[in-house]
C-alpha positions in Angstrom: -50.3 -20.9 -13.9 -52.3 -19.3 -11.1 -52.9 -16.2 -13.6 -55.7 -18.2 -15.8 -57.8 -16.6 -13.1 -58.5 -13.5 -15.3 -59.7 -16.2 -18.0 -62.1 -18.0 -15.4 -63.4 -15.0 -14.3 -64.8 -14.3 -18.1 -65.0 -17.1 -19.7 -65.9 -19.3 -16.8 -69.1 -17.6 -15.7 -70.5 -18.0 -19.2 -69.5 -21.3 -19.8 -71.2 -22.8 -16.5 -74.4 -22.3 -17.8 -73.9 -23.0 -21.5 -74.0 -26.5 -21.0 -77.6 -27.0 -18.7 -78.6 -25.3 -21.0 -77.8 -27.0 -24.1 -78.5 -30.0 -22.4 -82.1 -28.5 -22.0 -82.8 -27.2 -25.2 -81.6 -30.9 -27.0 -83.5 -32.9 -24.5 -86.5 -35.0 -25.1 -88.9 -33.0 -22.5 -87.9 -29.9 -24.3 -89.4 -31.3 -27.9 -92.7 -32.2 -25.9 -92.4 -28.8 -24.9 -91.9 -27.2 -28.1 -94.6 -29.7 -29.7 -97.3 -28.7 -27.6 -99.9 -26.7 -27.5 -98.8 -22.5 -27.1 -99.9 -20.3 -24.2 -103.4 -19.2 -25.1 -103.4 -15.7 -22.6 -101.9 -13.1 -24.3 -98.5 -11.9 -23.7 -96.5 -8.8 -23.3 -93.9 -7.2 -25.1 -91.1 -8.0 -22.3 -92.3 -11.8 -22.0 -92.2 -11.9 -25.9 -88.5 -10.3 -26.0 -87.3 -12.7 -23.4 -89.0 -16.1 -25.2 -87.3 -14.8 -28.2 -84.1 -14.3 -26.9 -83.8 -18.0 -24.7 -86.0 -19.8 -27.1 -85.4 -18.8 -30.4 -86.0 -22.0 -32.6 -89.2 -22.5 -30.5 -90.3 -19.1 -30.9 -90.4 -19.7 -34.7 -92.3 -22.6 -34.0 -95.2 -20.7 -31.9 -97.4 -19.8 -34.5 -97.5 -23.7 -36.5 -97.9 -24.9 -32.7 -101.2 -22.6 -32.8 -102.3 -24.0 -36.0 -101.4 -27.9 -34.5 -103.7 -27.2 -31.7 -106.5 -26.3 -33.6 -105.9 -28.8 -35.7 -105.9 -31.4 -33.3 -109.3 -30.3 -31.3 -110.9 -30.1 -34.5 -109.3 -33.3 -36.2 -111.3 -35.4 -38.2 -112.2 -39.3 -38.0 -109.5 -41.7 -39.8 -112.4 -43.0 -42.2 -112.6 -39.0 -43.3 -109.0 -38.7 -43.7 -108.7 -42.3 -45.9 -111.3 -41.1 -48.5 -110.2 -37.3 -48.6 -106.4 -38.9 -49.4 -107.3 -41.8 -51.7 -109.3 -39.2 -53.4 -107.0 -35.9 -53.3 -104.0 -38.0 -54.7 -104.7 -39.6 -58.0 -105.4 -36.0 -58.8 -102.1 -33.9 -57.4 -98.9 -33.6 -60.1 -95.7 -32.5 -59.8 -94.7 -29.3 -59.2 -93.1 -27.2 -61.8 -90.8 -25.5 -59.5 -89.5 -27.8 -57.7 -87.0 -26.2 -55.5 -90.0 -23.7 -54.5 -91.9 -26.5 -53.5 -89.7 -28.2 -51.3 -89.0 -24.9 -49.6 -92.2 -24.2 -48.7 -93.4 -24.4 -45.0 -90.1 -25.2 -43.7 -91.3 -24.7 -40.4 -94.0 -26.8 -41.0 -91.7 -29.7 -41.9 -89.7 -29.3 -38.7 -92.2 -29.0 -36.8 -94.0 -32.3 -38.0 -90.8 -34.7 -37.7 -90.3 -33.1 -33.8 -93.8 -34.0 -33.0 -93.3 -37.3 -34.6 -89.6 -37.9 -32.8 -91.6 -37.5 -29.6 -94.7 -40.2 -30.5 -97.4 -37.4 -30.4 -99.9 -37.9 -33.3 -100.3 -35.7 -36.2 -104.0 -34.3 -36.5 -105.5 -36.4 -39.9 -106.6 -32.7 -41.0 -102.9 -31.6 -41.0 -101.8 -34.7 -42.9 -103.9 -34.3 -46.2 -101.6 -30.6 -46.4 -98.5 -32.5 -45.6 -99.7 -35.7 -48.0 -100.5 -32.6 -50.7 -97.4 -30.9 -50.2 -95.0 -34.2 -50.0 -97.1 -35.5 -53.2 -95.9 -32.2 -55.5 -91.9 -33.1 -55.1 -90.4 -35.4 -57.2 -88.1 -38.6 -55.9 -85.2 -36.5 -55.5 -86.3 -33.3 -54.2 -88.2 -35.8 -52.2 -85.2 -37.3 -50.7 -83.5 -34.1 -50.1 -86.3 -32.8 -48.0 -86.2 -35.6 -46.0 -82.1 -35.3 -45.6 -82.8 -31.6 -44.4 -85.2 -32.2 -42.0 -83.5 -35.4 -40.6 -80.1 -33.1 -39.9 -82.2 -30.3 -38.6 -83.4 -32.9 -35.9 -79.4 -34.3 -35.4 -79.2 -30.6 -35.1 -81.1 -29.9 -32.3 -81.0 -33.5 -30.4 -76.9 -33.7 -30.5 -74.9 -30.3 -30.9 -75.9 -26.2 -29.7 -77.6 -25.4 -32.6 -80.9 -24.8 -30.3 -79.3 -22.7 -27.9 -77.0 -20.8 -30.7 -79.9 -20.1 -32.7 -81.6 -18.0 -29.6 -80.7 -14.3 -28.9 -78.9 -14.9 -25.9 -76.8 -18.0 -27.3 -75.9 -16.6 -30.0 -74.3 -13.5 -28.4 -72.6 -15.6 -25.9 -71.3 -18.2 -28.8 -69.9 -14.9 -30.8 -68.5 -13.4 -27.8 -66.3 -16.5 -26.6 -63.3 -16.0 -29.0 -63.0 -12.5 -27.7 -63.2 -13.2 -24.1 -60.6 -16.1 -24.7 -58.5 -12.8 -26.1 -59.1 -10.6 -23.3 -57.9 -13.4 -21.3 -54.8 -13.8 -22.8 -54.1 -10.2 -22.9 -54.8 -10.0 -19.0 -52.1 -12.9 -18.4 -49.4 -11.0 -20.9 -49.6 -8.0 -18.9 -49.6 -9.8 -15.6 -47.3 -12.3 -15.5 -44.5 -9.9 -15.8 -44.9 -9.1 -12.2 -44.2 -12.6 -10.9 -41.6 -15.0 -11.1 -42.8 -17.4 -13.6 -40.9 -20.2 -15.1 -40.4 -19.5 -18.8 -42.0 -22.9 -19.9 -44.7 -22.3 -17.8 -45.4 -18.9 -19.2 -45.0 -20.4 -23.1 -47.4 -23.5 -22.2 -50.0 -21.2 -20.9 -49.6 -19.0 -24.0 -50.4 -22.0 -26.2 -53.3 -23.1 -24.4 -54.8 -19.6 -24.8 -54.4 -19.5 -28.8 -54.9 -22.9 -29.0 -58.6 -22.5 -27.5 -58.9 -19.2 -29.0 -58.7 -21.0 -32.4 -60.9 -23.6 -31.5 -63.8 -21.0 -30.8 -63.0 -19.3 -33.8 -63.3 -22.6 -35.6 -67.0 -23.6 -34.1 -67.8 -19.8 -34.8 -67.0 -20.6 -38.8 -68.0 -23.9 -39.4 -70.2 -24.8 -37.1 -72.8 -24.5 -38.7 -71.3 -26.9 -41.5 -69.7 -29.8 -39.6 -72.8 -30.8 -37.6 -75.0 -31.9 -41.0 -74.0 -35.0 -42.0 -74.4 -35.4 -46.5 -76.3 -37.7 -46.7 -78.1 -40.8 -45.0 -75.9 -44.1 -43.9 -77.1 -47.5 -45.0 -75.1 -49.9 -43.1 -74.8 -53.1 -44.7 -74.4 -56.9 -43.0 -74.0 -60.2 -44.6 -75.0 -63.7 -43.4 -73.2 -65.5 -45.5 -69.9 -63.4 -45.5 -70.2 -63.7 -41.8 -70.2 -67.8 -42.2 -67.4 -67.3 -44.4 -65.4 -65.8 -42.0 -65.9 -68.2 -39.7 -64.9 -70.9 -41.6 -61.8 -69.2 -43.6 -61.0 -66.6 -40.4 -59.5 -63.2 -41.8 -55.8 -62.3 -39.8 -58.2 -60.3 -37.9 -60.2 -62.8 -36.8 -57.3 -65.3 -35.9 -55.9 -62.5 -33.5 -59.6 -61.6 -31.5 -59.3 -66.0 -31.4 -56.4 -65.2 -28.7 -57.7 -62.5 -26.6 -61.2 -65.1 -26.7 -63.5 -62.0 -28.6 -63.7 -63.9 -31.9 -67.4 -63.4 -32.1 -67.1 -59.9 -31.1 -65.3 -58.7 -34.3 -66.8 -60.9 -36.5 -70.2 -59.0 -35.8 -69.3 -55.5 -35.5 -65.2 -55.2 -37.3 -67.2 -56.1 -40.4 -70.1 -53.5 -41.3 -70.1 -52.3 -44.3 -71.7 -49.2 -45.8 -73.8 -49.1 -49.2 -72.4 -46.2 -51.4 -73.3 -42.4 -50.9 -76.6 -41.6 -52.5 -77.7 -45.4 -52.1 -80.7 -44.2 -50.4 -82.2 -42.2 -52.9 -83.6 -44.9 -55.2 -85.3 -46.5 -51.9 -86.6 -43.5 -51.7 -88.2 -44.0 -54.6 -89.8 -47.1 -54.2 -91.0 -46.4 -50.9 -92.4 -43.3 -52.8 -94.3 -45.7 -55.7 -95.4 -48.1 -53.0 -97.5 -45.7 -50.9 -98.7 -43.9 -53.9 -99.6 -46.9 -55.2 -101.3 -48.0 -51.8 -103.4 -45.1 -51.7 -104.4 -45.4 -55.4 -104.9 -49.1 -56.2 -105.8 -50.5 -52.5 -106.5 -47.9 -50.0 -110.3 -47.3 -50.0 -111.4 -47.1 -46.4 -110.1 -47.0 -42.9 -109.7 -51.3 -42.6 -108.0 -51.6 -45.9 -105.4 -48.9 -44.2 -105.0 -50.7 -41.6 -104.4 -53.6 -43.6 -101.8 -51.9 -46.2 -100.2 -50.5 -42.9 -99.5 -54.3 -41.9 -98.3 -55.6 -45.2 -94.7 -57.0 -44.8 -94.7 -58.9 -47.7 -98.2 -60.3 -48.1 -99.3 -57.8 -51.1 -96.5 -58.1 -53.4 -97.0 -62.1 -53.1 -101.0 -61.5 -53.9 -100.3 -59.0 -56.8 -97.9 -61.9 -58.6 -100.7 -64.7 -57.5 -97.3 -65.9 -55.4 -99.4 -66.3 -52.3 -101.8 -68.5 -53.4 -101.3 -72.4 -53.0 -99.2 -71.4 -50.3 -96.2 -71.1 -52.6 -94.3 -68.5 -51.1 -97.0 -67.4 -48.6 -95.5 -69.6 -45.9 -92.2 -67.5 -45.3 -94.0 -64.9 -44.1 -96.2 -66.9 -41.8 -93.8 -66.8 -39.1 -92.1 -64.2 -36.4 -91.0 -61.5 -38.5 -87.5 -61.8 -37.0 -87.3 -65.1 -38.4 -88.9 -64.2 -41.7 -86.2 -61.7 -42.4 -83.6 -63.8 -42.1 -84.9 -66.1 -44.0 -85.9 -63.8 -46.8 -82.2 -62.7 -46.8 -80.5 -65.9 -46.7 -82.6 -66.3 -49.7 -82.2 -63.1 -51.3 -78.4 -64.0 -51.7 -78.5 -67.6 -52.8 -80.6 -66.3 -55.6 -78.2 -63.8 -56.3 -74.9 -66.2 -55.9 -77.3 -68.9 -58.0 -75.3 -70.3 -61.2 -78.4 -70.0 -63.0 -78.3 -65.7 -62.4 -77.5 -64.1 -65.2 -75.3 -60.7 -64.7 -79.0 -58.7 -65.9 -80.1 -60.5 -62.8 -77.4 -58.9 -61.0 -77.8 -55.4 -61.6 -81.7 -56.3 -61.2 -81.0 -57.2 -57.9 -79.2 -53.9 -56.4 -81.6 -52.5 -54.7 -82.8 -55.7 -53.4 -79.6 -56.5 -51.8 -79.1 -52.9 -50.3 -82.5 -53.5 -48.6 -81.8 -57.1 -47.5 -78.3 -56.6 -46.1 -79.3 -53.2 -44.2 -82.5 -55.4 -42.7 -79.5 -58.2 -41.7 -77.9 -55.1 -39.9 -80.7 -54.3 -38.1 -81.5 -58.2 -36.7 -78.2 -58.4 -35.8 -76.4 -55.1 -34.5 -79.8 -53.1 -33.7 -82.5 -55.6 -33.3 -84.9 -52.6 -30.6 -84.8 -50.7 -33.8 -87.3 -53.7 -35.1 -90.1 -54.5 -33.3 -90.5 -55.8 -29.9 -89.2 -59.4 -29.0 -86.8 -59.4 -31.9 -83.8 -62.0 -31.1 -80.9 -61.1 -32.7 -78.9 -64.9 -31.6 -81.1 -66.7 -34.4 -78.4 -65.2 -36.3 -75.6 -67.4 -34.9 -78.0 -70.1 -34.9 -78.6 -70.1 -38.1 -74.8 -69.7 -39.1 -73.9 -72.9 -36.5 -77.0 -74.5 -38.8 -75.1 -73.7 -42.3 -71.8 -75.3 -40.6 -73.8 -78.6 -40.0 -75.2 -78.4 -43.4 -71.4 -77.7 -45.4 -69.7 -80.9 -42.9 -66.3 -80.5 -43.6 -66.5 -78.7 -47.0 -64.5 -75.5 -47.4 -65.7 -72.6 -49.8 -63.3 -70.4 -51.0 -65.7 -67.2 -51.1 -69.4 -66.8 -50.9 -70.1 -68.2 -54.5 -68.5 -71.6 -53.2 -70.6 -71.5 -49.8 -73.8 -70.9 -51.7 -73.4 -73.9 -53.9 -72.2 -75.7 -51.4 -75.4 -75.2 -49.2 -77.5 -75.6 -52.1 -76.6 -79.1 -53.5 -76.3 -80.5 -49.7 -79.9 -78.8 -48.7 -81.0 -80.9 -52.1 -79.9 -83.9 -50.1 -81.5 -84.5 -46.9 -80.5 -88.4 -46.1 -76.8 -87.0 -45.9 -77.5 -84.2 -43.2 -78.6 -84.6 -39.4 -81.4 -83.2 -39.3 -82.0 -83.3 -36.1 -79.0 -81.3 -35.2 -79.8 -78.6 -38.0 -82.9 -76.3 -37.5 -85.2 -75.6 -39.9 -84.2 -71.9 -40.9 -81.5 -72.3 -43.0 -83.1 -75.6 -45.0 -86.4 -73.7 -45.4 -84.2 -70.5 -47.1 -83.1 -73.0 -49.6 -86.3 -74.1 -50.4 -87.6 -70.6 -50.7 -84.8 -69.7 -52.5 -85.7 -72.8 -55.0 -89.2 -71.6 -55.6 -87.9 -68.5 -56.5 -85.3 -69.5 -58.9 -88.1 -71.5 -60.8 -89.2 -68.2 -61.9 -88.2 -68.5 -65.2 -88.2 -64.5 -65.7 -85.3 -62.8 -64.1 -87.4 -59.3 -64.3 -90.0 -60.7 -62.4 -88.2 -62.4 -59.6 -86.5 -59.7 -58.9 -89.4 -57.4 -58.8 -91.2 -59.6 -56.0 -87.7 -59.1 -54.1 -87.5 -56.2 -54.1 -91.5 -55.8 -53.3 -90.9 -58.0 -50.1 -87.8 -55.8 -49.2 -90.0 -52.5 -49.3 -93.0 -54.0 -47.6 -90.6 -55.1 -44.5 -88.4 -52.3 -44.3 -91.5 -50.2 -44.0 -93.6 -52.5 -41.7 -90.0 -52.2 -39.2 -90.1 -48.1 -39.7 -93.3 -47.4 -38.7 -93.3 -49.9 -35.7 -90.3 -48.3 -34.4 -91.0 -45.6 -31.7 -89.9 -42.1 -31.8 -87.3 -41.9 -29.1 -85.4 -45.2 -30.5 -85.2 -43.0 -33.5 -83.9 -40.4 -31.6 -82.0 -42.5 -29.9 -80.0 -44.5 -32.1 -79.3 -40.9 -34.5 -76.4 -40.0 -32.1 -74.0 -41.7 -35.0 -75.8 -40.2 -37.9 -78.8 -40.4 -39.7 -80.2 -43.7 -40.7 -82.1 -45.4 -43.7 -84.9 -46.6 -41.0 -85.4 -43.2 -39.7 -85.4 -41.8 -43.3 -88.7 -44.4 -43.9 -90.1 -43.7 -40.9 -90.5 -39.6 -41.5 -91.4 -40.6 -45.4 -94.0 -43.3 -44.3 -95.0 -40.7 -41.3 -95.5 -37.6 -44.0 -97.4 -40.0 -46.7 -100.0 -40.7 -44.0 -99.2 -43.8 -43.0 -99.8 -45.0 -39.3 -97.4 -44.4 -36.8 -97.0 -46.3 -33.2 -98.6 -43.0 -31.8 -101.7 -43.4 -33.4 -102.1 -47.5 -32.6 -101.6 -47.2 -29.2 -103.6 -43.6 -29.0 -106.6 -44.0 -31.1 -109.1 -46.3 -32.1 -108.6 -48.4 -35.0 -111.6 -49.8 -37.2 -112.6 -53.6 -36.4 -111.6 -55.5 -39.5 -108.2 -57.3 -39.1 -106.0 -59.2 -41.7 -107.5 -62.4 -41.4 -110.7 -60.6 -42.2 -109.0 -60.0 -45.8 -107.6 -63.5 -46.2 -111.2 -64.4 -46.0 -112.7 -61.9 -48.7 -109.5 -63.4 -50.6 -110.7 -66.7 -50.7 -114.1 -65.8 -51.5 -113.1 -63.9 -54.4 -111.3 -67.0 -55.3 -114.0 -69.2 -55.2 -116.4 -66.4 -57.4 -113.9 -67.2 -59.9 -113.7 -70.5 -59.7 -116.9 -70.7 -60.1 -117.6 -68.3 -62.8 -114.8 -70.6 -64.8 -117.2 -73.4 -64.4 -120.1 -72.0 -65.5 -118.6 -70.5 -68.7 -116.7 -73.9 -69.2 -120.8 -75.2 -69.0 -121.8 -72.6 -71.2 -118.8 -74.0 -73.8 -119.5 -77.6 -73.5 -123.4 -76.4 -74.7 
């Protein structure tokens, strides 16, 4: 076997440095790199040649990361950028060409989601272009954009495709099947001379085509296998997960024995929304913002204040907030909150009185709410800061105390179960059970006795698409980065949406100066309009009475 020299000496001495220097290219230093600002000094032709040839994807890139810079020394204020975009997009329409339209300034695109991947700000003068261009596409085109610029960044953070796509790299990944060949033809002529053991000889033959066909295989589809089709949506339940605990699966009774019961009950169980799920999300994230910059966005505080919504405008628009009806259960850590919206979320939906309409109603609610359960539970960093994914468990021990001894045979029973003991508070021990789980009945009450299914749904699903964007555009760059090793996910999908529609990103909170007003600033202007009304009713109930 001492005659797989010949293939070291080829193949080796390539290969050692392949690696570094994929490593390199896929790094996070090397997209701060390739999102900075260009050499200004000119260059000659040789330097050219040679940043081509290592750094071909960047190289591409050189002439947008010119136009970035100037962008960003000459960037305008934020209250500029608000009234140039709530003005430019009442007026923009759909393109007529649609497939043109998404395949303009592909570079452009790229080049935007690396800067954002990296928590470096976009200049406000380059987003009204991305905000126009992003505005022409429809939902779907929409949504395919974003799946083809969130594989080209899987692309360069987690396979080759950097270093293939330079001069050098892409010679050197073409020329591997050939020098696996030579090798093989250096050992057949060779081994002749020696006194090799027949198996030996055969074995070393098979490795040779066996990694031979392996290159070959990269060289053809490589370019196929490392795009994933489209985005995952992982979905969690709370109340399948109390089910399981107290009707264990075979599964469960087994992980009981090696003492990892709670280990497979959180992560044996994830489930995955259906392909395509994404796209009508998509689309409501898409009507929210448009809607945001053309019904409440006027100047720089109001988009702050939009940007901080998790709930609070969809309550306001349905005159839910008031009284402090449903205000309340968003009052509270936002970890908390989104449990307790989704505890909610399914007792509505398990409710008797839920009519199948209701059902189908509720879809994209419940794709929403159970992807947001995911995220408390199996990836609270991807949240916000501080997020505590054992309220969870808590919670769960909480609906055990509620039930007693009371089995359910599936999730219907639990939910009627929990509902008719929450409505009966002298037979609990309440001070055993915490407050979570009896407040998601009461919210879950308040929303049944919305007597229109339409409607109830609609504020749902409002709440659902304020939250999941208020998580995506607090999550940093790098945890998106991060946490795309497995895939693209739904969160990173908002976050480059929310990013490329203007919104604010952590980068420019923690970078650049905010205006002064706050959100208790518009609970106040709230309440004074209030009281204008109230008081004009009075008057013109005078005027009546006259």
């Amino acid at each position: 076997m001492a005659e797989i020299r010949p293939k070291s000496i080829f193949y080796g001495r390539n290969s050692k440095p392949w690696k570094p220097w994929a490593l390199k290219n896929a790094s996070m230093s090397g997209m701060v790199t390739s999102s900075s600002p260009s050499v200004r000094k000119e260059q000659g032709l040789v330097a050219l040649l040679c940043r081509c040839c290592i750094f071909g994807h960047e190289y591409d890139f050189s002439e947008t990361r010119r136009q970035e810079a100037a962008a960003e020394e000459g960037d305008i204020p934020l209250e500029e950028f608000v009234q140039e975009a709530s003005r430019c997009v009442p007026l923009l329409e759909l393109a007529s060409d649609q497939e043109k339209a998404e395949k303009l300034d592909s570079n452009f695109w790229n080049m935007c989601v690396n800067r954002l991947l990296v928590d470096i700000s976009t200049p406000y003068s380059s987003r009204i272009k991305i905000l126009q261009l992003l505005m022409a596409l429809d939902y779907q085109h929409a949504d395919s954009l974003l799946g083809k610029v969130l594989n080209q960044s899987f692309g360069l953070l987690y396979t080759k495709v950097a270093t293939i796509l330079s001069g050098i790299g892409c010679c050197l990944h073409l020329l591997l099947p050939f020098l696996t060949l030579a090798s093989a033809i250096l050992f057949s002529t060779s081994h002749k001379y020696h006194d090799y053991k027949a198996t030996d000889v055969k074995i070393t033959y098979i490795l040779f085509f066996c990694t031979m066909l392996l290159d070959l295989l990269v060289l053809l589809l490589g370019f196929f296998i490392m795009f994933f089709g489209f985005v995952k949506v992982p979905q969690y339940s709370f109340l399948s997960f109390c089910a399981r605990k107290r009707r264990p699966t075979i599964l469960m009774k087994l992980a009981t024995l090696v003492c990892c019961k709670d280990y497979v009950n959180m992560h044996c169980y994830i489930q995955h929304a259906p392909a395509g799920s994404s796209i009508p999300i998509t689309k409501l994230i898409l009507g929210y913002v448009r809607n945001g910059w053309t019904g409440y966005i006027h100047d720089a505080a109001s988009y702050t204040r939009f940007n901080s919504h998790r709930g609070q405008w969809t309550l306001n628009k349905h005159s839910l907030g008031r009284d402090n009806r449903l205000g309340w259960s968003l009052k509270m850590a936002f970890d908390r909150s989104i449990l307790l919206w989704h505890i909610a979320t399914d007792l509505c939906f398990h409710h008797q009185n839920t009519t199948p309409h209701g059902q189908e109603c509720a879809a994209a609610s419940r794709v929403i709410s159970n992807y947001m359960a995911y995220l408390l539970y199996i990836r609270p960093e991807m949240l916000m800061l501080g997020t505590r994914n054992g309220i969870f468990t808590v919670a769960c021990d909480d609906a055990e105390l509620i039930m007693g001894g009371r089995l359910a045979l599936d999730v219907s029973g639990l939910v009627q179960i929990i509902l008719h003991r929450a409505q009966q508070p002298r037979a609990l021990n309440t001070t055993k059970i915490g407050a979570l789980v009896p407040n998601a009945c009461r919210l879950a009450e308040a929303l049944m006795e919305l007597h229109d299914e339409g409607e109830r749904w609609e504020v749902v699903q409002g709440i659902w698409v304020e939250m999941l964007c208020y998580s995506a555009s607090r999550c940093r760059g790098y945890l998106h980065a991060k946490n795309m090793n497995e895939g693209p996910e739904l969160l990173s999908k908002v976050w480059i949406l929310l990013s490329l529609m203007g919104m604010e990103t952590p980068a420019d909170r923690y970078q650049k100066l905010g205006p002064p007003k706050a959100m208790e600033e518009e609970e106040e202007e709230e309440e004074e309009e209030e009281e204008e009304e109230e008081g004009d009713h009075e008057v013109e109930g005078l005027v009546v009475d006259c």
